[in-house]
C-alpha positions in Angstrom: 1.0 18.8 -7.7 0.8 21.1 -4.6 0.4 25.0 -5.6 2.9 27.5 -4.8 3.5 31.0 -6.4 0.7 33.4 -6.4 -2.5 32.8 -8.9 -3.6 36.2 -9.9 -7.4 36.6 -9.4 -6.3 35.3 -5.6 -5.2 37.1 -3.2 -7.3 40.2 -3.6 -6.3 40.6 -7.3 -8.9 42.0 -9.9 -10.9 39.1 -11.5 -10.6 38.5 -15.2 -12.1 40.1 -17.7 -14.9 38.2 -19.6 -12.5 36.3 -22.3 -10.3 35.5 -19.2 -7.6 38.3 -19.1 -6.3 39.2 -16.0 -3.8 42.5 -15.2 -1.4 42.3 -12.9 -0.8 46.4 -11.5 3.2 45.1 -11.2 2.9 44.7 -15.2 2.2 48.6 -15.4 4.9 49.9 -12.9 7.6 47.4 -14.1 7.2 46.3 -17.7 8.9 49.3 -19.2 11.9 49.4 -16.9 12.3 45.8 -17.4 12.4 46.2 -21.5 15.4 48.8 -20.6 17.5 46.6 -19.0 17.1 43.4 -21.2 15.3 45.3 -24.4 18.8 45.7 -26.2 19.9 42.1 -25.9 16.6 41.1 -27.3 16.1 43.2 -30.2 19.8 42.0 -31.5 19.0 38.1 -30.7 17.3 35.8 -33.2 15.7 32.2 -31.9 13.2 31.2 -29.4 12.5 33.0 -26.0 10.7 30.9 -22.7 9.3 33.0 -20.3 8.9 30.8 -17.3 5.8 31.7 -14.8 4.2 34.2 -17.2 1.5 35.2 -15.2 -1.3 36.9 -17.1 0.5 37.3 -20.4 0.9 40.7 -20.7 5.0 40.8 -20.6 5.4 38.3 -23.1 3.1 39.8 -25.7 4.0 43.3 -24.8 7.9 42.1 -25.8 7.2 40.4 -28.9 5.7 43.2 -30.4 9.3 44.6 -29.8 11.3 41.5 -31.1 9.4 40.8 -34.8 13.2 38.4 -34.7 12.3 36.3 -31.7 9.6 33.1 -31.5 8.1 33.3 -27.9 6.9 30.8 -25.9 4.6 31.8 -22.6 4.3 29.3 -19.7 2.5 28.7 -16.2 1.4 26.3 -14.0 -2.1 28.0 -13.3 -5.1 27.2 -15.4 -6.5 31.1 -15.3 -3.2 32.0 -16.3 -2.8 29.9 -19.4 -6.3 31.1 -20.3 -5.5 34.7 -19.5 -2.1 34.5 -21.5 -4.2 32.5 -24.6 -6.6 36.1 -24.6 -3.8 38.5 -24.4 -2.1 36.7 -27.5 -5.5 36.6 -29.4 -6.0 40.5 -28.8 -2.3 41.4 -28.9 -2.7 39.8 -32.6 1.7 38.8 -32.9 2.4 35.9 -35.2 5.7 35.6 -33.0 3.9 34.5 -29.9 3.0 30.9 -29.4 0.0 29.4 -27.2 1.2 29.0 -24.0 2.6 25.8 -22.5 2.5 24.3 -18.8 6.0 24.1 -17.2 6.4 23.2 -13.0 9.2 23.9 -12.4 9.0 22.3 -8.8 9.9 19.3 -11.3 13.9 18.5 -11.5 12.8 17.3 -14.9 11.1 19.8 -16.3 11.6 20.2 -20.3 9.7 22.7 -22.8 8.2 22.0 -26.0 9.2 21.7 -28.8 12.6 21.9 -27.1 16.2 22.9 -28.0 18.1 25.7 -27.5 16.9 29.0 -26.4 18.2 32.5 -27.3 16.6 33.9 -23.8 14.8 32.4 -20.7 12.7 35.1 -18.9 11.6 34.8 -15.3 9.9 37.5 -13.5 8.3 37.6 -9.6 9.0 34.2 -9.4 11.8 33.2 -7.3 10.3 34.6 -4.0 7.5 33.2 -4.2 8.7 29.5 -4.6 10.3 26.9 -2.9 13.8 26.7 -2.9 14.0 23.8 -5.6 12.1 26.2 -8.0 15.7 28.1 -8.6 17.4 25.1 -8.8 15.2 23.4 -11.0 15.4 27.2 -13.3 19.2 27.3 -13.0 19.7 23.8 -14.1 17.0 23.9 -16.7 18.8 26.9 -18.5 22.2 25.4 -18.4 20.5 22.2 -20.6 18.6 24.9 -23.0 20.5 28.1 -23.1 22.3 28.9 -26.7 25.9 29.2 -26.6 24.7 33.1 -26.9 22.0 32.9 -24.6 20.9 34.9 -21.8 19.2 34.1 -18.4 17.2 37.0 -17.0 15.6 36.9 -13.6 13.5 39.8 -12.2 12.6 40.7 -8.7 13.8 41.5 -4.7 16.9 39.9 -3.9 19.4 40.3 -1.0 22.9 41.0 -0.9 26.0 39.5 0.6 22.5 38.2 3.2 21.5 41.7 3.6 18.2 43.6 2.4 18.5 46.1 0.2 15.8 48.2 1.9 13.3 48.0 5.1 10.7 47.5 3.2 12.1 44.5 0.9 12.5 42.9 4.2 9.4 43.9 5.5 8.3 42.1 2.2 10.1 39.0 3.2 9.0 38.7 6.4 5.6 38.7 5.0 6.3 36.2 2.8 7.7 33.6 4.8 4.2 34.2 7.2 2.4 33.1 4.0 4.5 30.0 3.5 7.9 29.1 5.1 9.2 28.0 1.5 8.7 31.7 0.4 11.3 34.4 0.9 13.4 37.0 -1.0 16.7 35.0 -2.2 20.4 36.2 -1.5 22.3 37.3 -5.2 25.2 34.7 -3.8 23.2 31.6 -3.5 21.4 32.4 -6.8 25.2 32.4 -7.9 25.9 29.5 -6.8 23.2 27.9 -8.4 24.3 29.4 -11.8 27.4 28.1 -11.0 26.4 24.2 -10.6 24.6 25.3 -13.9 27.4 26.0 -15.6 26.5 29.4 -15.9 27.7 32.4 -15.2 26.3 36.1 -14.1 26.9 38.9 -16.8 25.0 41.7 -14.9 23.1 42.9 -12.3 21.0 46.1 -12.9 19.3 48.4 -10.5 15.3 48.4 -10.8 12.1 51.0 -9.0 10.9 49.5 -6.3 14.4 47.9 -4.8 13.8 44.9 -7.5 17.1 44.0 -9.8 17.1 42.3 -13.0 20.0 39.3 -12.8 21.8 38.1 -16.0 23.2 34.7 -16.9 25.4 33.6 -19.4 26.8 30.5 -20.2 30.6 30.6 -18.1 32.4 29.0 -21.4 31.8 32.0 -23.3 32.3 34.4 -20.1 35.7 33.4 -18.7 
């Protein structure tokens, strides 16, 4: 299966440490406004969390230290990741965080184990750098496993009504699509859409550093 988002260690990014733990230096600027726009949600919620694309590992085990209520369940596609997310849990020490799992999500198919219904699905930096079928693929993934109660949470640049948010999120994007013409910052609407055919439904958008939002999905039968 062909490669697409970013493996960290690539691209210029620090190699991992001896027991395979890699930092991303986004996890340091963003992880604490991220916790203040979906942290309140998360420490009420009881069930199983997916984090989709979990890059190194240090999100998810930074959040289930938070949420003693949650089961969390880290996934990648990358080898180095799995292995860096494996080390964080093991030093991070929380009973609440399970080993991780592989997920592509470039499959239309695409389940997680043990499967069910999830309380929350978590995807971060992830959209942007994906083809296309990557958000459909999410979107239609968390209309089968969202919880009546459930929440979608995307993080990361998108545009509005086709429009950048800022010269240098489009600066970003043109960037991007120089790496690989499937890349590029996504507009909110057809992220929307895609929620829509989901039978989802957005509950919030919220402001983040850096021109990045975080998106929030509900199920639209409870949200109408």
């Amino acid at each position: 299966m062909s490669k697409f988002v970013i493996e960290f260690g690539k691209q210029g990014t620090p190699a991992a440490t001896p027991d395979g733990r890699l930092d991303a230096p986004a996890f340091h600027r963003n992880v604490e406004p991220i916790w203040d726009a979906i942290g309140s949600f998360l420490t009420e919620a009881q069930g199983n969390v997916l984090e989709l694309g979990s890059g190194t590992g240090q999100h998810v085990v930074t959040y289930a230290a938070r949420t003693p209520n949650l089961t969390w369940w880290p996934s990648d596609v990358y080898e180095s990741h799995m292995t860096s997310i494996a080390a964080w849990r093991a030093l991070a020490g929380c009973a609440n965080v399970q080993p991780p799992q592989r997920i592509d999500l470039t499959a239309a198919d695409w389940t997680w184990t043990p499967g069910g219904k999830l309380i929350a699905i978590l995807c971060f930096n992830v959209l942007h750098i994906s083809p296309w079928r990557v958000a459909e693929n999410l979107m239609a993934g968390a209309g089968r496993f969202l919880d009546a109660n459930g929440r979608l949470f995307l993080y990361g640049p998108f545009k509005r009504d086709g429009r950048h948010t800022a010269p240098s999120n489009e600066a970003f994007d043109h960037s991007l699509r120089a790496q690989n013409p499937e890349w590029g910052i996504r507009d909110l609407g057809d992220v929307n859409a895609l929620a829509r055919d989901a039978g989802l439904a957005p509950t919030d958008i919220i402001d983040m550093p850096a021109n990045n939002l975080v998106l929030a999905f509900a199920r639209a039968d409870r949200h109408t």
